[in-house]
C-alpha positions in Angstrom: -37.5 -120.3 162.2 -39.4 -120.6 159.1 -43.1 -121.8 159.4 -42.5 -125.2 157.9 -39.9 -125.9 160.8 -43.2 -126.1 163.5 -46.0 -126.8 161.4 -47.3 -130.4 160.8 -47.1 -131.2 157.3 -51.0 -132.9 156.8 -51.1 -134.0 152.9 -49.1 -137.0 152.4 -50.0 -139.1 149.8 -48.5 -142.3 148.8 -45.5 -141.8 146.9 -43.5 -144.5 144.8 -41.2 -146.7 145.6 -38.4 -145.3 143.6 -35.8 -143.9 142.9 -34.7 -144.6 146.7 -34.3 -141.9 149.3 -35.7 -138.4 149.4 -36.4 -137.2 145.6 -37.4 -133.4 145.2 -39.2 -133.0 142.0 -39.9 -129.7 142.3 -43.2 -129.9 144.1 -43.1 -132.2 146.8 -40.2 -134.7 148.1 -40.7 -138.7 147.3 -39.3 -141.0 150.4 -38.9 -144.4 149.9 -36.6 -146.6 152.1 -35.7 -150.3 151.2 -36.2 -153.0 154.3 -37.3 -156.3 153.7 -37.7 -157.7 156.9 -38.9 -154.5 159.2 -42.6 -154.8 160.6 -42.9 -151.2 160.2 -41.4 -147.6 159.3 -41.4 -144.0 160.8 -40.1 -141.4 159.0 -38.9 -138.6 161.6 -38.8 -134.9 160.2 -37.1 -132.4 162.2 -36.3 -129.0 162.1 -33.9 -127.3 159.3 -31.0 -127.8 161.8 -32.3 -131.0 162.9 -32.4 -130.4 166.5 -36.2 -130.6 166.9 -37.8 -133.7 166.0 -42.0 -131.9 164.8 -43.5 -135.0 163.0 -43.8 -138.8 162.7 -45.4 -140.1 159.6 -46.0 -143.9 159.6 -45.4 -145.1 156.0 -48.4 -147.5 155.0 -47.2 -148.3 151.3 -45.1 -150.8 150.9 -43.9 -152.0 147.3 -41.4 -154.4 146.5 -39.8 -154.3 150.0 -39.7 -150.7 148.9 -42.0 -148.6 152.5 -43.2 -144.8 150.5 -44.9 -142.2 151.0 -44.9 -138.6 148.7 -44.8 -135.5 151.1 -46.4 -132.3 148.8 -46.0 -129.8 151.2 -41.9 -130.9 152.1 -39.2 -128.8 150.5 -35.4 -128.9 149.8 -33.8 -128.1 153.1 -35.7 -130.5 155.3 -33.6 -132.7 157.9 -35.5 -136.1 158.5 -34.7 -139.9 160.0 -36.0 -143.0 159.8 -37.2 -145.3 162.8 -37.3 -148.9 161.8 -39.5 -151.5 163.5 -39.1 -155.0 163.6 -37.7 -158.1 165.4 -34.8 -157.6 167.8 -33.2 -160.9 167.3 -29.2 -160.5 167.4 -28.9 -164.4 167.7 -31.0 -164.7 164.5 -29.4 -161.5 162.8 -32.3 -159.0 163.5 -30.8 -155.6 164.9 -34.6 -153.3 164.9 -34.6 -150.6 167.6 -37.3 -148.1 166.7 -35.7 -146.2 169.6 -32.6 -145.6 167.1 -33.1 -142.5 164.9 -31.8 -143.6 161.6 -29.6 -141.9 158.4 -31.3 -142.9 155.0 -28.7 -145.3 153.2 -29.2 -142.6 150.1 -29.1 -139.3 152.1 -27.4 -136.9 149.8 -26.7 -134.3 152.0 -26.3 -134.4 156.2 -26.7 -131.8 158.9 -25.5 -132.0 162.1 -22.2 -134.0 163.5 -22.9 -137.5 165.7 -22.0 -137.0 169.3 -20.9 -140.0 170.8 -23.0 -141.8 173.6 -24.5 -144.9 175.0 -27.5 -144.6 173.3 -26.6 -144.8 170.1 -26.2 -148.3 170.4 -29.2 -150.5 170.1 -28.4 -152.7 173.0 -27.5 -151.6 176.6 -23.6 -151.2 177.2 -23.6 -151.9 180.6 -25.5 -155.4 180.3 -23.9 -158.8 180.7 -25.4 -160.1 178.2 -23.9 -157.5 175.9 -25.8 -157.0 172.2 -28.3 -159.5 173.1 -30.2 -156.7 175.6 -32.1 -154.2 174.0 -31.6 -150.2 175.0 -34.5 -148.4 174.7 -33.2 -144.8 175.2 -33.9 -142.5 172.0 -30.2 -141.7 170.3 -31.8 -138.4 168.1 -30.4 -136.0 169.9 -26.6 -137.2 169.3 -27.3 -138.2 165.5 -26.6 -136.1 162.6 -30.0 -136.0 160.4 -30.5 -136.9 156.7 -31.6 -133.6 154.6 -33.3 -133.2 151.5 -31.0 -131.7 148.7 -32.1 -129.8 145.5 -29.7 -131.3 143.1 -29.8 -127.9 140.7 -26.4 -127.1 139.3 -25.4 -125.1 136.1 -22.7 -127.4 134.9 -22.2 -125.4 131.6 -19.7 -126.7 129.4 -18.2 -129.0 131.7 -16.3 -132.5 129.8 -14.3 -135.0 131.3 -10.9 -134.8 130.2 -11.1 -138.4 129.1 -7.0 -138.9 129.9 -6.2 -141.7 128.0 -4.8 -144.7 130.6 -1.5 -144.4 129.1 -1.2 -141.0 129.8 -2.3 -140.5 133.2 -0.3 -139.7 135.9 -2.3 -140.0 139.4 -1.6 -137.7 142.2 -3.2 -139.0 145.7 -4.4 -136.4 147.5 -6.1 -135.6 150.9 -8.7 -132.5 150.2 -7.6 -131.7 153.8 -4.0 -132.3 154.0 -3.4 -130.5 150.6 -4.5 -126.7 151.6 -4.5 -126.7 155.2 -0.7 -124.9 155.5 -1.0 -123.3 152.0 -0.3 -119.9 152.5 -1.4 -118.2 149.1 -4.9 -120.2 149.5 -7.4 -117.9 152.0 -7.6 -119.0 155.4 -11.5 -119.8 155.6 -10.8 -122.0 152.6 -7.6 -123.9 153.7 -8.8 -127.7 153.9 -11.9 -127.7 151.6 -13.4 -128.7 148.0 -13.3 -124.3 147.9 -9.5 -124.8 148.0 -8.8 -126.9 145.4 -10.8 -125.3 142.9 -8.1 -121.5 144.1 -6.2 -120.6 141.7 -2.6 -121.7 144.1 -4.1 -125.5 143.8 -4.5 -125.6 140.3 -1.3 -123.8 139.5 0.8 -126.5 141.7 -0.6 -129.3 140.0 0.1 -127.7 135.8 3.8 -127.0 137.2 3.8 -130.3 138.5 1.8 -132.1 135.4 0.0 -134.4 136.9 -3.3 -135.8 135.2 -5.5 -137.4 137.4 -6.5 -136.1 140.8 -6.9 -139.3 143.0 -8.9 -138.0 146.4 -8.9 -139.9 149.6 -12.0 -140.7 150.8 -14.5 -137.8 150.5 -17.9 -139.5 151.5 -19.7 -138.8 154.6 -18.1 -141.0 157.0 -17.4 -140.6 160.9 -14.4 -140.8 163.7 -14.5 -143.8 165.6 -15.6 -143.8 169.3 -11.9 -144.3 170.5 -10.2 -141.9 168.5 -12.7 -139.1 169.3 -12.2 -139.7 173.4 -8.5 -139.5 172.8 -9.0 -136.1 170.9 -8.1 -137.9 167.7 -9.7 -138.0 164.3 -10.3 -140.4 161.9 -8.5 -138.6 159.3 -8.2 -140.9 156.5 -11.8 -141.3 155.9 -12.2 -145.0 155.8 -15.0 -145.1 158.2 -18.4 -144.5 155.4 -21.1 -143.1 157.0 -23.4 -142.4 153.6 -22.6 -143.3 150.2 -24.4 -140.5 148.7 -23.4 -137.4 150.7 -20.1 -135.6 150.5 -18.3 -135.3 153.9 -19.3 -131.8 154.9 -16.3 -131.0 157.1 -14.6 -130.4 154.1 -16.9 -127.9 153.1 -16.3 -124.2 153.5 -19.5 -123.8 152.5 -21.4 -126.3 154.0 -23.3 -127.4 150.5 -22.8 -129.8 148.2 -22.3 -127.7 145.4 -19.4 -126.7 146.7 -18.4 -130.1 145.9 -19.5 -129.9 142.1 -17.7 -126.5 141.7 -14.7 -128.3 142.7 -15.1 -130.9 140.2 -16.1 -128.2 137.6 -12.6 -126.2 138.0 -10.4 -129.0 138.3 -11.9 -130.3 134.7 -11.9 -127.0 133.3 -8.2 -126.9 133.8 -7.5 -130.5 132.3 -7.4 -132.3 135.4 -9.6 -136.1 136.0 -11.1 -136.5 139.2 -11.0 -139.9 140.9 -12.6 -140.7 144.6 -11.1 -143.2 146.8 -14.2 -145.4 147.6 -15.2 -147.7 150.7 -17.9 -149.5 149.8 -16.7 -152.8 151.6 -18.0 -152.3 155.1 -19.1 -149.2 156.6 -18.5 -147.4 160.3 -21.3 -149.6 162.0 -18.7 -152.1 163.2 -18.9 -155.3 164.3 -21.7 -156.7 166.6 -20.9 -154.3 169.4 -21.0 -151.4 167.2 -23.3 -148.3 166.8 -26.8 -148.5 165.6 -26.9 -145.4 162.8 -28.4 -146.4 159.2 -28.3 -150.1 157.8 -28.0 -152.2 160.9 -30.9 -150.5 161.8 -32.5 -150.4 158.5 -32.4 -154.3 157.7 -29.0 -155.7 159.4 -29.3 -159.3 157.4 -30.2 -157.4 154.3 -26.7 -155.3 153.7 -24.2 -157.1 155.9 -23.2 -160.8 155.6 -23.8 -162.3 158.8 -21.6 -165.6 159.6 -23.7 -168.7 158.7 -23.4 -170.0 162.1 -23.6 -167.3 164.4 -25.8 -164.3 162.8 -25.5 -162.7 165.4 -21.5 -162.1 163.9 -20.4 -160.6 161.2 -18.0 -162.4 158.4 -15.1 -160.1 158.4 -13.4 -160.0 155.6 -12.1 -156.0 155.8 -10.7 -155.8 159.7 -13.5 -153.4 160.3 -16.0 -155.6 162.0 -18.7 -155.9 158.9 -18.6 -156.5 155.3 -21.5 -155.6 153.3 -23.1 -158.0 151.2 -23.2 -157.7 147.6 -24.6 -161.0 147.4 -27.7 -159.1 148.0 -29.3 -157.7 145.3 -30.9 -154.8 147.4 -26.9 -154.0 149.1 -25.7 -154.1 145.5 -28.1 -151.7 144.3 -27.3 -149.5 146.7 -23.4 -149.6 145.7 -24.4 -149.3 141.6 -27.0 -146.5 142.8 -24.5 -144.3 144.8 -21.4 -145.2 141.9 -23.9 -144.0 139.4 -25.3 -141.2 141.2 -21.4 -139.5 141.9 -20.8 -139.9 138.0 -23.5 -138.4 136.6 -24.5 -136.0 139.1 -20.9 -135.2 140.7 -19.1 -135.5 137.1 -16.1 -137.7 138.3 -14.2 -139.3 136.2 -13.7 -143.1 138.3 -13.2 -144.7 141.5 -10.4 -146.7 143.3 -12.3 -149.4 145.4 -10.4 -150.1 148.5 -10.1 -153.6 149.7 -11.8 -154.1 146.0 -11.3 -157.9 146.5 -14.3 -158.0 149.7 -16.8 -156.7 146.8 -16.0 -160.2 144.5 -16.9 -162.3 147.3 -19.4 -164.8 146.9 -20.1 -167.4 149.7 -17.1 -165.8 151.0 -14.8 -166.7 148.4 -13.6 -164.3 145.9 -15.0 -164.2 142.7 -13.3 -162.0 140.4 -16.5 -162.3 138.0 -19.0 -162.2 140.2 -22.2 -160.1 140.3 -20.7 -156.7 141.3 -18.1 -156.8 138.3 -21.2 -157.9 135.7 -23.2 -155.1 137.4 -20.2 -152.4 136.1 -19.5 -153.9 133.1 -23.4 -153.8 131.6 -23.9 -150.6 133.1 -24.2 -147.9 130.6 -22.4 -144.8 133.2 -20.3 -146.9 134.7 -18.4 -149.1 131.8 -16.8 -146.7 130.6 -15.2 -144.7 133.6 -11.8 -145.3 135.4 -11.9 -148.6 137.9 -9.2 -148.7 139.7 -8.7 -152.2 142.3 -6.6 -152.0 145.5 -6.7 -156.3 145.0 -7.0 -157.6 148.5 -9.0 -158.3 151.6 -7.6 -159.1 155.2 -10.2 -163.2 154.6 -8.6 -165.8 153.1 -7.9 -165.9 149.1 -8.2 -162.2 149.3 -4.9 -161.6 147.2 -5.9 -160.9 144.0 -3.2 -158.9 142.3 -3.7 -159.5 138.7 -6.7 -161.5 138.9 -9.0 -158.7 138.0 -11.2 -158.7 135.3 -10.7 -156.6 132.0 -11.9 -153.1 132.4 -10.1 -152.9 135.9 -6.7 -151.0 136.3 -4.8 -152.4 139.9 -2.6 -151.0 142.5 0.5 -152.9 141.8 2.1 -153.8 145.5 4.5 -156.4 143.6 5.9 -152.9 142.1 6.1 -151.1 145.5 7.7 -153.9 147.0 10.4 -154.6 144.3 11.4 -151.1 143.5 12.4 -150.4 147.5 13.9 -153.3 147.7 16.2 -152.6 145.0 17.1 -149.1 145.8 17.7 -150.3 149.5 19.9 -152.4 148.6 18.8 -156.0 148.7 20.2 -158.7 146.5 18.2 -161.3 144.4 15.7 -158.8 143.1 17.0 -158.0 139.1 14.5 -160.1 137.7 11.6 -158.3 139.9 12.8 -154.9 139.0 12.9 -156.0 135.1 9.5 -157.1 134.9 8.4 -154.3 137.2 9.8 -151.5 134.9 8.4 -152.9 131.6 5.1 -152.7 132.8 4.5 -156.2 134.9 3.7 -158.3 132.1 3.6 -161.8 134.0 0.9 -160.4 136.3 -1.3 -158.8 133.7 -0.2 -160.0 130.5 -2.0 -163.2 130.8 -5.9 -162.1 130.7 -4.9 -159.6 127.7 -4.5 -156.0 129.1 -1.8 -153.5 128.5 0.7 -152.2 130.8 -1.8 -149.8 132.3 -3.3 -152.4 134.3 -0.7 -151.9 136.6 -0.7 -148.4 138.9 3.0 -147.7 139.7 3.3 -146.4 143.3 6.3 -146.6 145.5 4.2 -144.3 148.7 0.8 -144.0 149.2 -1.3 -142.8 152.0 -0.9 -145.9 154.4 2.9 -146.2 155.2 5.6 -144.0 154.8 5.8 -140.6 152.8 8.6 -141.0 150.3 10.8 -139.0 152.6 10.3 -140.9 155.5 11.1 -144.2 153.5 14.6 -142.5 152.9 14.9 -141.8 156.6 13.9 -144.1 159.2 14.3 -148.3 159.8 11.7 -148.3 161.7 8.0 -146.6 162.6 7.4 -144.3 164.7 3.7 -144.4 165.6 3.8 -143.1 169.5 1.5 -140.3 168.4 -1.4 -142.4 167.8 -1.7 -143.5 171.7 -1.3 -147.6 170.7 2.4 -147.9 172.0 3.9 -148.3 168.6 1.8 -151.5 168.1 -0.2 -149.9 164.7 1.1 -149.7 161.0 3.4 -152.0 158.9 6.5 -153.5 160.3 8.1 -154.5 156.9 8.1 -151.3 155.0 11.2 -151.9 153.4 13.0 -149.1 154.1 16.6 -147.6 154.8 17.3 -144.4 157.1 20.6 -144.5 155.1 22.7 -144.1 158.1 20.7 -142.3 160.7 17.2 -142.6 162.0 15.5 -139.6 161.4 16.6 -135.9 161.4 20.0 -135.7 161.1 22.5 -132.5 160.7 25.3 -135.0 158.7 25.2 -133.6 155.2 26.2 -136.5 153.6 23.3 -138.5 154.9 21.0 -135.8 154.0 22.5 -135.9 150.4 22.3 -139.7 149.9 18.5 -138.9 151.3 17.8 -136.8 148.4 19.8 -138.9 145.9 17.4 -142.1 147.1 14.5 -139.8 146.6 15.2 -139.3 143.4 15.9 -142.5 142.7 12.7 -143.8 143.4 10.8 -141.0 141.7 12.8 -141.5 138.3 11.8 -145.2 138.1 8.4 -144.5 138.9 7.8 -142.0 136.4 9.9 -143.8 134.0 8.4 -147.3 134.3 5.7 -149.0 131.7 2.7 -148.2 133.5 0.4 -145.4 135.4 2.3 -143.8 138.0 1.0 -142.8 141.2 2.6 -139.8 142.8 1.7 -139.4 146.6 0.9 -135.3 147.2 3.6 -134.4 149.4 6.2 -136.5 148.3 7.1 -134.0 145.5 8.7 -131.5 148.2 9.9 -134.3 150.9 6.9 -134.1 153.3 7.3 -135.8 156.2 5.6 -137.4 158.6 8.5 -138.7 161.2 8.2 -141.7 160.7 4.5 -142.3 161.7 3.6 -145.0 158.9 0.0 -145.0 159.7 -1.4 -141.5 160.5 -5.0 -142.3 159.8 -5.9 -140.5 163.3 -3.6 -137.4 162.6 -5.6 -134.0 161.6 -2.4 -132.3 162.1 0.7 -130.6 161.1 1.9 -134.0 161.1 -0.2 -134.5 157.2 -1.0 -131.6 156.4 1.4 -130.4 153.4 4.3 -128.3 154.2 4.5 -125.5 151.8 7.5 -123.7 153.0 9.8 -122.7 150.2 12.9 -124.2 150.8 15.9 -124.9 148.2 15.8 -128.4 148.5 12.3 -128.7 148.5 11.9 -126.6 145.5 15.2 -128.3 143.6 12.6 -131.6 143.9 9.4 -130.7 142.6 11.3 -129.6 140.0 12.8 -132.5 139.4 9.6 -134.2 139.7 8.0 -131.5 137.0 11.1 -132.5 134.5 10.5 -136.6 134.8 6.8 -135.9 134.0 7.7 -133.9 131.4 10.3 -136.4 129.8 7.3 -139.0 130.7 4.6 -136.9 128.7 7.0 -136.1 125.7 8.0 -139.5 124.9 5.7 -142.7 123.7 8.4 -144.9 124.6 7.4 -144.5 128.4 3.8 -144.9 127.8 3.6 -147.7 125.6 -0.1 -149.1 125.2 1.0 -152.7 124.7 4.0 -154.8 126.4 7.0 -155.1 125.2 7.8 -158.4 123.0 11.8 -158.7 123.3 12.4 -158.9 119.5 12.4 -156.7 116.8 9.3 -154.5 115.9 9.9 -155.5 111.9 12.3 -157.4 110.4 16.2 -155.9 110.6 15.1 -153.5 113.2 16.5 -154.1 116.6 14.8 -155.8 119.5 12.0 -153.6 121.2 14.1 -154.0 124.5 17.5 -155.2 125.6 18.5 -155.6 129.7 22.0 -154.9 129.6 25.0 -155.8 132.2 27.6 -153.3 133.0 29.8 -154.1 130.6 27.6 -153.2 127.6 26.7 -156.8 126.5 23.0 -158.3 126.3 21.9 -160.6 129.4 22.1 -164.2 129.4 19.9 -166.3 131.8 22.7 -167.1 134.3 23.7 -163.6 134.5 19.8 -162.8 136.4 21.6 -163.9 139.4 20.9 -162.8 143.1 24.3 -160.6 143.4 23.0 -158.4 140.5 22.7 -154.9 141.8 23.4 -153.3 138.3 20.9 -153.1 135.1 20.4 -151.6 131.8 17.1 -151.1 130.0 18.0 -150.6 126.5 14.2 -150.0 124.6 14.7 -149.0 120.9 12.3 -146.4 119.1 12.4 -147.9 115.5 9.1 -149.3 114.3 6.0 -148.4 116.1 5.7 -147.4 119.4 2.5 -145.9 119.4 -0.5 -144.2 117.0 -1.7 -140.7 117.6 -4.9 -139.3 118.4 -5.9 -140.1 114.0 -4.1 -143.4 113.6 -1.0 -141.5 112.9 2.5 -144.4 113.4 4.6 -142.3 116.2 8.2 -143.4 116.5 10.9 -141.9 119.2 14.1 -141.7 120.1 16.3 -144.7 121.6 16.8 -144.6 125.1 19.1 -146.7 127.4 18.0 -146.4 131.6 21.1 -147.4 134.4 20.0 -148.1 137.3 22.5 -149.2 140.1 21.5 -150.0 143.3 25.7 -150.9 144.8 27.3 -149.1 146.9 30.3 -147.9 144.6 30.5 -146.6 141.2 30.5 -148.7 138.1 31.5 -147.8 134.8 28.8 -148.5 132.2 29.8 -149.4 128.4 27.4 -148.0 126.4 25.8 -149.9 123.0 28.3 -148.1 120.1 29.7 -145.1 121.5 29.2 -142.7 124.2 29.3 -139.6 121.5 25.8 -141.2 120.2 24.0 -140.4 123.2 22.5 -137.2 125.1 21.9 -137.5 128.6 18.6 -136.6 130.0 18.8 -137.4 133.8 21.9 -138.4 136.4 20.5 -138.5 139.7 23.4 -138.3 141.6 23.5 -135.1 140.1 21.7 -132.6 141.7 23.8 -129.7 140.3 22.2 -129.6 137.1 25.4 -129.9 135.2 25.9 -132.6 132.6 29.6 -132.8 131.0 29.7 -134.0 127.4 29.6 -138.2 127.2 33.6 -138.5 125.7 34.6 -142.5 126.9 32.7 -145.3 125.6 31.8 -146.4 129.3 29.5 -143.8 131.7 31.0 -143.3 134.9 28.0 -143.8 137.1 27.7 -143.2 140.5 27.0 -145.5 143.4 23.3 -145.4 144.1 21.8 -143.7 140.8 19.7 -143.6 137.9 20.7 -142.4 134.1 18.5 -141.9 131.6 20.2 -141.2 128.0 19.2 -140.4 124.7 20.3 -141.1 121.2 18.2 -139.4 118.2 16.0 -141.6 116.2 18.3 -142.5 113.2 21.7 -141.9 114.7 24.1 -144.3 113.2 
């Protein structure tokens, strides 16, 4: 025990009121903790470890709403808490319990993990009257502690790679998940920042050639009551506990630099770094939830109490609690901590879950509201990747393609159409159309580019790609609900058996949909989103909604195997067809006419028999379609302005169950093909006969040289 862990700290001076939270400048630490309606504030310092709680300081400054106090003789390293008093009111919103040790909204760093118990809660569990009683037992002893960080790091050289939109191809990864089975990764870092910044990590992802590395949710956050007495965890991450701090059970190291080294490598090696972000309610819950930082710190202040009843929350998020950006305190908070992991963290953006909860306004979404004029003036932010996943569970909360310019989206509408098609359901040739040239009709409109739209066909929540190939239904037992949990409609086809199967014609049609499904993703207008896994057929049998599984069940399986292997190279090959041609990353839509005058329309949908669609042929049996985009005129500039041109290129997809020949535009000898997924051999005999024989259930991609007659 060092001498500050026992001593009482006797110089405090007043302090300022900002920046917010504890500030080491290199002398002393500045606390100042936003609450507009407490009566009065404690801050708690406690041992390094923070077991021992060894002073109380009162705070008698108060500016702006702003309590503060300046501490000269507090160092980096020190674990502290806040106990806030005030009115305990639940019927009129109030939630104070200076009995309720408190995490600072802007703790950067955390030591300690919660324990769960009654008196964490600021009311008495056992009471009939439920929230309205008022538990006086002191919850300190089960709460992790907020600890001052020195924010020192040598960041060098580091740049962002700056991945222009159109060339990105995301890769959604769990930090966990990705290196917990890896074998050439060492075993102490397995499951950590450490681990992706290993040589084995970085190598996968340059074979692979992915861009843009798209992590779930890395800040502090906690497992849910429930889970943790069913020996569960909340593995996902979408349960914030601080906005500030990184979640320390992925560290190996247990410090945040740890976190910045990461970031460091990954850029040093070409590689964006994008954080999953859940700034749209936090792990507080709903009125019966625990007491741990803002209920505490000012209840009416960061959540948005129903109108009513404040002693309920609005819930717009299926979380119990939405916070309030109406606020102009809660939104400060949310530009303060986006801010603070771009310029201090180095990432490169931020995917807002249930993005459409942050436009709210009165409760209805507003997709120019406050938040969206708060990122769009700000100097740091304005200029990094924003990524939407447009929707809430309150009404109007669907907002795909309603956000504002600036804002990329996760494209469901694409998800949707593209396994419907390769599962074989009729009436969708017109969704698949505008779904593959970039979803013009949704984003079009306000005057973005195809990027808008992020291409996924998996992503964490539902099935892995393999698992979409394999089972009708889910198969959530694991999680202890009875099946009850996850999607019902997942669109997907077990094509023939549910699950495992030894019949190794199911198990090639398996692969063959796989591939299906990764071709069009990574050859549609747009930004693809790979999920991490999906590349070498993880499974998870058939859970669609692992979010409690810190298992074998999602953590990667790196076992070579041939057709494992045989996939992510596949994979590697589309993203290197994808990165070598412009034609697949085109900044702007496609027009359907000619680029200049005698050149041939910029893209033709073709039937089977090699002639251009007519209206009445976009009919509902239509399980057959060509994509014929031409590279004369311009398809892109380079880097210096330079006009870059490319190569024609005509994309079959057919989704029926039996062959059909294909007449190809001029003749077959014009054209080179590039990929034939029903051909997993590798072998591609010369194109002889005007018509391609293609198979039942595939995807061709051919070629034909810029120029050929």
């Amino acid at each position: 025990m060092t001498k500050r862990d026992h001593v009482p700290l006797t110089a405090i001076w007043p302090g300022k009121p900002y920046p917010l939270g504890a500030t080491w400048d290199g002398q002393g630490v500045n606390f100042a903790l936003f609450s507009r309606h407490a009566e009065g504030v404690e801050l708690c310092l406690f041992d390094d470890k923070g077991r021992h709680e060894r002073q109380r300081i009162a705070l008698r400054e108060r500016t702006d709403e702003v309590w503060h106090c300046y501490l000269p003789e507090a160092r980096p390293g020190m674990a502290y808490g806040y106990r806030v008093h005030g009115r305990y009111k639940p019927e009129e919103g109030h939630r104070f319990n200076p009995h309720k040790l408190l995490l600072d909204p802007y703790a950067r760093d955390l030591v300690g993990e919660l324990r769960w118990s009654d008196a964490l809660y600021g009311y008495s569990m056992g009471s009939k009257r439920q929230d309205l009683s008022f538990d006086r037992r002191d919850s300190a002893a089960f709460m992790p502690k907020s600890r001052v960080l020195e924010a020192a790091f040598t960041w060098g050289d580091d740049r962002r790679p700056e991945v222009p939109w159109q060339d990105m191809v995301i890769y959604e990864m769990h930090v966990r998940g990705f290196s917990k089975r890896h074998p050439d990764i060492p075993e102490a870092l397995r499951g950590t920042y450490a681990a992706l910044a290993c040589a084995p990590a970085i190598e996968h992802l340059k074979r692979l050639g992915v861009t843009t590395i798209e992590l779930l949710p890395v800040h502090a956050f906690l497992n849910d009551r429930h889970l943790a007495e069913r020996g569960l965890q909340n593995y996902w991450g979408y349960n914030t506990l601080g906005y500030f701090a990184p979640e320390v059970r992925y560290s190996a190291s247990g410090k945040v630099k740890e976190f910045k080294t990461m970031v460091k490598t990954l850029h040093s090696a070409g590689f964006e770094v994008i954080l999953d972000v859940v700034y749209n309610h936090t792990c507080e819950g709903n009125h019966l939830g625990p007491t741990l930082s803002m209920r505490g710190v000012d209840n009416l202040s960061y959540y948005i109490a129903n109108a009513a009843q404040p002693r309920y929350y609005d819930d717009f998020t299926g979380c119990g609690n939405t916070v309030n950006l109406e606020q102009p305190r809660a939104l400060q908070l949310v530009m303060d901590s986006l801010r603070y992991w771009v310029e201090e963290m180095h990432v490169d953006g931020f995917r807002f879950d249930l993005a459409s909860a942050l436009a709210r306004e009165a409760g209805k979404v507003e997709n120019l509201g406050g938040f969206f004029d708060a990122i769009r003036q700000d100097p740091t932010l304005n200029h990094v990747k924003l990524i939407a996943e447009p929707w809430d569970l309150g009404h109007g909360g669907y907002q795909v393609g309603n956000f504002p310019p600036g804002w990329a989206e996760w494209n469901d509408r694409y998800r949707d159409g593209m396994r419907g098609w390769w599962k074989g359901d009729e009436g969708l040739a017109g969704e698949v159309a505008k779904r593959l040239a970039g979803s013009q009709d949704l984003y079009g409109w306000s005057g973005k580019g195809p990027h808008a739209s992020i291409n996924f066909v998996t992503a964490h929540d539902g099935f892995t790609l393999r698992d979409l190939v394999s089972y009708n239904q889910k198969h959530n037992e694991a999680n202890g609900e009875d099946n009850r949990d996850g999607h019902d409609n997942n669109l997907s086809w077990n094509c023939g058996a549910e699950g495992d199967t030894d019949d190794p014609d199911v198990n090639a049609l398996r692969q063959r949909q796989m591939r299906n499904l990764l071709a069009t993703l990574l050859l549609s207008q747009g930004v693809p989103m790979l999920l991490a896994g999906d590349e070498r057929g993880h499974t998870q049998r058939g859970n669609n909604n692992a979010y409690c599984q810190d298992n074998e069940l999602t953590w990667l399986d790196w076992t070579p195997s041939p057709e494992a292997d045989a996939l992510q190279a596949f994979v590697a090959l589309l993203i290197r067809t994808r990165r070598r041609h412009p034609s697949f990353r085109r900044r702007s839509f496609f027009r359907g006419e000619p680029a200049n005058a005698g050149e041939p329309k910029d893209v033709v949908w073709l039937r089977p028999d090699g002639q251009e669609m007519t209206p009445p042929d976009w009919g509902p049996h239509v399980r057959c379609l060509g994509m014929l985009f031409s590279g004369t005129g311009i398809i892109d500039v380079g880097p210096r302005g330079e006009p870059q041109q490319d190569n024609d290129f005509l994309l079959l997809l057919n989704a029926y169950h039996e062959p059909l020949p294909f007449v190809l535009p001029n003749s077959g000898r014009r054209w080179t093909r590039l990929i034939d997924t029903a051909r997993d051999d590798g072998t591609f005999p010369a194109l002889t006969e005007p018509a391609y024989a293609l198979q039942d259930r595939s995807l061709v991609l051919l070629r034909r040289n810029l120029g050929t007659p």
